[in-house]
N, C-alpha and C positions, 0 to 999 in steps of 0.2 A: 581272186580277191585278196586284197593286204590287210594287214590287223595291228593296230599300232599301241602301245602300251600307258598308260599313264603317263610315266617318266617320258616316252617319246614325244607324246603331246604337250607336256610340260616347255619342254627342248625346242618344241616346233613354232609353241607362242613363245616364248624366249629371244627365238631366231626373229619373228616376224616383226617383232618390237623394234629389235636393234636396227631392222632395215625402214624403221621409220616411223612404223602403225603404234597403235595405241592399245592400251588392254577394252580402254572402253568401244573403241571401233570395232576390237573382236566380239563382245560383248552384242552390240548392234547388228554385227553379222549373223551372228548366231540366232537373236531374237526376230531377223526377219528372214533367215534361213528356216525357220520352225513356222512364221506363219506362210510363207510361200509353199509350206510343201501341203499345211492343212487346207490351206486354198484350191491345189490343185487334188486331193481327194475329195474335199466338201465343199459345199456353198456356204459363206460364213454367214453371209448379211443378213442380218433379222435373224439369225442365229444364237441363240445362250452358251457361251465358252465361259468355264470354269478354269481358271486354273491355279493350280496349285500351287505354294513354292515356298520353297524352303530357306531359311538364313542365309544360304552362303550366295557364291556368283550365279549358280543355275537360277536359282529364286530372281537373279539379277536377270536372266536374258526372259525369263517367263513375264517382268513387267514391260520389257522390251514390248515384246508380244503382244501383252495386254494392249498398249499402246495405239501396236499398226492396226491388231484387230480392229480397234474402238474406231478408227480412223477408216477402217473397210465396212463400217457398218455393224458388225457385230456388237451382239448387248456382252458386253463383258464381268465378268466378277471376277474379283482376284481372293483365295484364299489364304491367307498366312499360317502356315503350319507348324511353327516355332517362332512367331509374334514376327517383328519388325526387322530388317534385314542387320545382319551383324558386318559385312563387309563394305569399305568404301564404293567398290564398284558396283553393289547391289542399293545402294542407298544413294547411289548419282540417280540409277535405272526407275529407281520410285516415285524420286524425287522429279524426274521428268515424264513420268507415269500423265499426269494431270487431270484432269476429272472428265467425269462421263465414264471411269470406273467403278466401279463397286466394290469395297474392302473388307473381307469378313475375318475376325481371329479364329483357329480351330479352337483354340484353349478356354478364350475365354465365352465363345459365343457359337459352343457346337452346333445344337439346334439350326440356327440361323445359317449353318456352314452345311451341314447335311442338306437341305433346302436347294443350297444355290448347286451343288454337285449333285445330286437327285433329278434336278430340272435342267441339267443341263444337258443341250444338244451333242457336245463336245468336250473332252475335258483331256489341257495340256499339263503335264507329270513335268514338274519344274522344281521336285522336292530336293532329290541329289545328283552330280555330275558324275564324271568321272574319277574323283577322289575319292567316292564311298568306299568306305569296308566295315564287316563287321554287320551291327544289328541296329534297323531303326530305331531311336527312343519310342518308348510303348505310346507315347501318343501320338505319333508318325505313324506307327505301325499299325495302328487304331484306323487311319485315316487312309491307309491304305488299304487296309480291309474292305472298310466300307467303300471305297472307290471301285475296286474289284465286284463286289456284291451289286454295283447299281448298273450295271454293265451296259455303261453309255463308250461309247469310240472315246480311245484314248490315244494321244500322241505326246510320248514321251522324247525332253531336250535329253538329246546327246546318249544317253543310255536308260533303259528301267528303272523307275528308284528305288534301289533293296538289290540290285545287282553286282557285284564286283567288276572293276572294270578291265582287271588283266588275270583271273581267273575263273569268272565267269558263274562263283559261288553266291549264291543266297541261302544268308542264316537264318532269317527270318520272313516278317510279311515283306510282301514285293510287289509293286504296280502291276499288271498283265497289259501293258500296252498291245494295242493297236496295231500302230505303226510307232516307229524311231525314226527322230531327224540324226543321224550318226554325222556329227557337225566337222567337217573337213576331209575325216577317214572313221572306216570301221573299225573298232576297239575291239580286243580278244574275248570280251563279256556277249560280244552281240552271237557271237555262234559256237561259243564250248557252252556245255551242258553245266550245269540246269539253264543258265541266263539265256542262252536262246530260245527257250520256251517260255520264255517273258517279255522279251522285247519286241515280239512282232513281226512284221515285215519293216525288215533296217532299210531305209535310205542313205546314202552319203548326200551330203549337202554342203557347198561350197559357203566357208562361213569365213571369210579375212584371211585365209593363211592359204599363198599361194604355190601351186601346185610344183615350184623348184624346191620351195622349203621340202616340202614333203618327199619331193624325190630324193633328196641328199639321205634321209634316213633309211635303213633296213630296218624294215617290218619285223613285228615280235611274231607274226603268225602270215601262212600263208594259207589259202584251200586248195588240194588239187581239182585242176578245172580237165573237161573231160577232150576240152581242144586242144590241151597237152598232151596228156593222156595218148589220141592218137596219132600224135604226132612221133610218138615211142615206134611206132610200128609204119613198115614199110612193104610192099606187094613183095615176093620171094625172088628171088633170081631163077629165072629157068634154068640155066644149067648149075643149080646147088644141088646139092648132100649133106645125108646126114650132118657129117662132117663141119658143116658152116653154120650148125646149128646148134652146136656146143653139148658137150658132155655132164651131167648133172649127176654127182652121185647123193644118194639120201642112204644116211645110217638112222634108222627106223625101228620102232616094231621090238615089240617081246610079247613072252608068250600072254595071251589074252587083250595084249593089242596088235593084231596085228590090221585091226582096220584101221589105227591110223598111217601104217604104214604105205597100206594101197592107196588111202586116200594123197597122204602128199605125194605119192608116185601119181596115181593118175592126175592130178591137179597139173603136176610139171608136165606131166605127156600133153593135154590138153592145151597148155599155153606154150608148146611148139619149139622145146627142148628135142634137139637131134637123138638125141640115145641118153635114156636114163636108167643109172645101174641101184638098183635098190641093196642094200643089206640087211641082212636080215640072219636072224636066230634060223637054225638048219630044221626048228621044233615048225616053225610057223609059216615053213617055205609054202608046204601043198593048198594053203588056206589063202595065201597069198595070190600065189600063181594058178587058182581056181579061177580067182576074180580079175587078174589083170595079168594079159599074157605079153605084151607091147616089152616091158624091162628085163634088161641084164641082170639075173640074179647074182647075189653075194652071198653065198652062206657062210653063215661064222658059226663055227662050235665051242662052247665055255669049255674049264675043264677046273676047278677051285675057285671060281671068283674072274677070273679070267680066262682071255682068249686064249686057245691055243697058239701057236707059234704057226702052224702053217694059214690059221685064220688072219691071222693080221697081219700076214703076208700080202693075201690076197687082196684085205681090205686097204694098206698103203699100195698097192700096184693098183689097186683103181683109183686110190687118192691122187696119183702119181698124175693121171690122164686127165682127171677133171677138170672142166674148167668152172664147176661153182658146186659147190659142197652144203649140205641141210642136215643137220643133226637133232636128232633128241624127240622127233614125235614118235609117243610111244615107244620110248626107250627103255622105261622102266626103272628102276631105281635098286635095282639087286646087284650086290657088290662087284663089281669092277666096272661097272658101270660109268661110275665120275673117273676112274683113269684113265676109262677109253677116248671121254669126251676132252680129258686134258692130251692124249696123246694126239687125237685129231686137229687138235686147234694148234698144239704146237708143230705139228708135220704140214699141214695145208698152207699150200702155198697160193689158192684158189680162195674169193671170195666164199665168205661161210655164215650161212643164215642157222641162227642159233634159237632151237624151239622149245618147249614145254619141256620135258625131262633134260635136255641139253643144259637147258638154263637151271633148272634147280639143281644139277652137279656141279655148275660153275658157285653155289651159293657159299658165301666165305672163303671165296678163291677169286674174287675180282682181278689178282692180278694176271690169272689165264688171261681172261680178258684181254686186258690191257697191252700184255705180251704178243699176243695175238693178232690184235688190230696195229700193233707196230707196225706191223710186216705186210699184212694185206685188210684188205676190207672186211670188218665183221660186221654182222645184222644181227640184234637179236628185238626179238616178236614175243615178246612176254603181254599175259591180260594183266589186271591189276592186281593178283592173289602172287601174282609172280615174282612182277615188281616190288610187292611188299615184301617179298623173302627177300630178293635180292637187296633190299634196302637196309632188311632188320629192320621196318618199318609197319605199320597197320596200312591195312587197306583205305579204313576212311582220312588216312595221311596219305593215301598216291592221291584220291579221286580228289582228294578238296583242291589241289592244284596241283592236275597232270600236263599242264605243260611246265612250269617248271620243275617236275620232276624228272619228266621225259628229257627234257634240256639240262640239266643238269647231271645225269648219270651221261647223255651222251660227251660233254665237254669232259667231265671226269675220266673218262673210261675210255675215249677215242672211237665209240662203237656210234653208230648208228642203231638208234632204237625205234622203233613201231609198237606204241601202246596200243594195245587194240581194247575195243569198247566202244562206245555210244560218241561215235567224233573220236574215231582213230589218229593217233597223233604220231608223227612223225617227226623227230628233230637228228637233227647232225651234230658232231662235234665241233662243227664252224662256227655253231649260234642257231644255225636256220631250223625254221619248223614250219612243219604244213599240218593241218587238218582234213580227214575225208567229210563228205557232206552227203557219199550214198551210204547204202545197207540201212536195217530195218531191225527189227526185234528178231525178227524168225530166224536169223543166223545166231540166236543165243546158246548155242549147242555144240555138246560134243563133237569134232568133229570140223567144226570151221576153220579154227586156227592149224590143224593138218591140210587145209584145202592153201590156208595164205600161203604157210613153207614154204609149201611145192611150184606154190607161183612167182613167190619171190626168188627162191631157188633157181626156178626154169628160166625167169628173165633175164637174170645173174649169169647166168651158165652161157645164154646166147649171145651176151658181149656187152648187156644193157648197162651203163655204170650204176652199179650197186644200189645208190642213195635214188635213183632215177627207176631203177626195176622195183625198187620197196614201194615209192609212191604210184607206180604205174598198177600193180598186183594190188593195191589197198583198193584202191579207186574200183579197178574192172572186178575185183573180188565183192565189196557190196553191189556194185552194181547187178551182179549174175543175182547176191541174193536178193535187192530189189525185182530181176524178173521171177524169182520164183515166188514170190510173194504175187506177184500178183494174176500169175498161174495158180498156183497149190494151195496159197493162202501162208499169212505170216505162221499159223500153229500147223501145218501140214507136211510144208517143205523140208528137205534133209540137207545136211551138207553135200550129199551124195549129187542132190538134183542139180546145184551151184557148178557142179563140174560140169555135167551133160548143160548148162546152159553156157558155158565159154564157146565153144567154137561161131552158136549165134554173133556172140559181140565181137569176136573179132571181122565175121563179116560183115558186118555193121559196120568194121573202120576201116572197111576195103582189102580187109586179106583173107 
């Protein structure tokens, strides 16, 4: 599915104008784009639709509405929720509204307005489009409570009213639609978090703006879909080896983590990396190699802050060989730590997925980064706590709009980033961004984001390009934890179980 942004939508009626149409024509599309879809969930006739609507155009396509309704037999009421329409386009829309309506003010004639949305069978959310931002006035906000509170079927034009339309934020009260008529294309509010637990089930709805328009534009958001997904993968060749199955080293693990280290090694053995060589502290080898026998150990021994000299030998002669490289889960943060992860990033000449203690050594040193992804593909997999270091930013500064934070560190920085959290988001240095739509609560633990490394890693490693192994590992990584969920239960399941569930779904895509 595509996600198109305000400004794009703006751009697209702009376009459609110039090739002829009218604003009021889109207007007309819209307004019977919205009753055709409540038609085809409800019966209207001899039905009571309320709807709502607010000063600007949307208020303009809900008299639309009103209209066909009245026309399909529906008893209609319109309620004004900031008096009489303030736009030319919404006050044509009124003004051919005609009667066998019924007009209630919220302002001045509450009572009267509670009544008709109270009694009503149906009630269409025509307060804000997709221009909203920010906070309903308190007596919108008022009307929208109470809308929510009477919990009749509600079908919101175009988006929720009290949603953001291209980051998906609500500051205040907000409709809990129903369903959404999402009028041409879906907008980025209808499935990033919080707004897509307000708008419903989104419809796209063909409303005047035809579908060349549309294709001329890149999408501000993409989802990965799971027919992509396995299209990434392909049955083995009978006569392969190890060898065609690429090399994966993970620099991992210090002392008292050394289960993330298993975990992103067994993650990558699991998603079908030829040979993966772990490194690791010489302290935390037997704790390691207790639990996962499958990898090529790396021991490195410190000696002041640093490696020894025959240590990082060893560890650039396996650099040398890889063909995709994962640093920093459970790495720790004890001095030589961040030199290590600048000497890696500058010697790797192999895609390199960059994780939890990786990335907080890179922090105030973006231009590793940068220098970095010059040269070959970087990944890095930071959650929000991460992200905010790397930003010198607060946390409630990434989530209130993580996709343009995601997109913007990746155009700055050259890297491909993967924000993980509730709608993992995925953006490139190109512009592009996707969103995941599986995983669940239960994967909120210790221990996941070591499971994604090693998948994004293992992908990387097998030959997948980079930005195509990140989206592929996100996708089948909630999915595993969706089936543990509903095996173990979302409070049961471990990251550990996410692993033992991959070989399932790969046979599920025929390999």
């Amino acid at each position: 599915m595509q996600y198109y942004s305000k400004k794009q939508m703006q751009a697209m009626e702009s376009r459609a104008v110039e090739k002829g149409g009218t604003m009021e024509q889109l207007m007309e599309a819209a307004g019977t784009a919205a009753v055709r879809l409540l038609q085809q969930k409800w019966e209207v006739r001899g039905k009571a639709v309320a709807i709502l609507c607010g000063k600007g155009n949307n208020g303009g396509d809900g008299y639309v509405a009103a209209r066909l309704l009245r026309d399909a037999g529906a008893k209609v009421s319109v309620v004004l929720a900031e008096g009489f329409p303030a736009t030319d386009l919404a006050r044509n829309a009124y003004g051919h509204m005609g009667g066998g309506v019924t007009v209630t003010d919220w302002n001045r004639e509450p009572r009267a307005a509670r009544q008709v949305i109270a009694g009503a069978d149906y009630i269409i959310d025509g307060l804000y489009g997709f221009g909203f931002r920010g906070v309903m006035p308190e007596p919108v906000g008022i009307l929208a409570e109470f809308v929510n509170q009477c919990r009749v079927p509600v079908l919101s034009l175009d988006i929720a009213s009290g949603v953001e339309c291209d980051t998906g934020a609500v500051h205040g009260p907000c409709i809990q639609a129903t369903y959404t008529a999402a009028f041409t294309v879906p907008k980025p509010g209808h499935v990033l978090y919080p707004g897509r637990e307000y708008c419903g089930e989104v419809v796209p709805m063909e409303a005047g703006i035809s579908p060349e328009i549309v294709a001329q534009v890149t999408p501000a958001l993409e989802t990965i879909e799971g027919e992509w997904v396995q299209q990434c993968f392909r049955p083995r060749d009978s006569e392969s080896n190890k060898g065609d199955y690429g090399k994966l080293l993970c620099v991992c693990g210090s002392e008292g983590m050394a289960g993330a280290a298993v975990m992103c090694a067994a993650a990558a053995l699991r998603s079908g990396a030829g040979l993966v060589k772990l490194a690791l502290p010489r302290s935390i080898y037997p704790i390691a190699a207790s639990r996962l026998l499958e990898p090529v150990y790396v021991l490195l021994d410190w000696e002041g802050g640093a490696l020894t000299s025959e240590s990082e030998a060893r560890l650039l002669e396996a650099l040398e060989s890889a063909s995709a490289c994962v640093i920093g889960c459970g790495l720790g943060a004890a001095p030589g730590r961040a030199q290590l992860v600048k000497t890696l990033l500058e010697t790797a000449r192999c895609p390199v997925v960059l994780d939890a203690d990786g990335l907080n050594a890179v922090c105030g040193h973006l231009e590793w980064l940068r220098e970095a992804a010059a040269k070959k593909p970087v990944i890095i997999t930071p959650h929000p706590g991460e992200m905010a270091r790397l930003l010198g930013v607060s946390i409630p500064q990434v989530q209130g709009d993580r996709l343009a934070v995601a997109k913007g560190f990746a155009q700055e920085n050259g890297v491909a980033v993967v924000l993980k959290g509730a709608g993992t988001l995925i953006a490139l240095p190109n512009g592009r961004a996707w969103m995941n739509r599986t995983g669940n609560p239960g994967m909120a633990r210790g221990g996941s984001g070591d499971v994604l490394a090693g998948m994004v890693g293992s992908f990387a490693a097998q030959g997948m390009e980079p930005s195509a192994a990140a989206r592929a590992a996100v996708y089948l990584h909630g999915l595993a934890g969706d089936r543990c969920a509903q095996i173990l239960s979302q409070q049961g399941m471990l990251p550990t179980d996410m692993v033992g569930r991959l070989p399932y779904l790969f046979r599920e895509m025929g390999n």
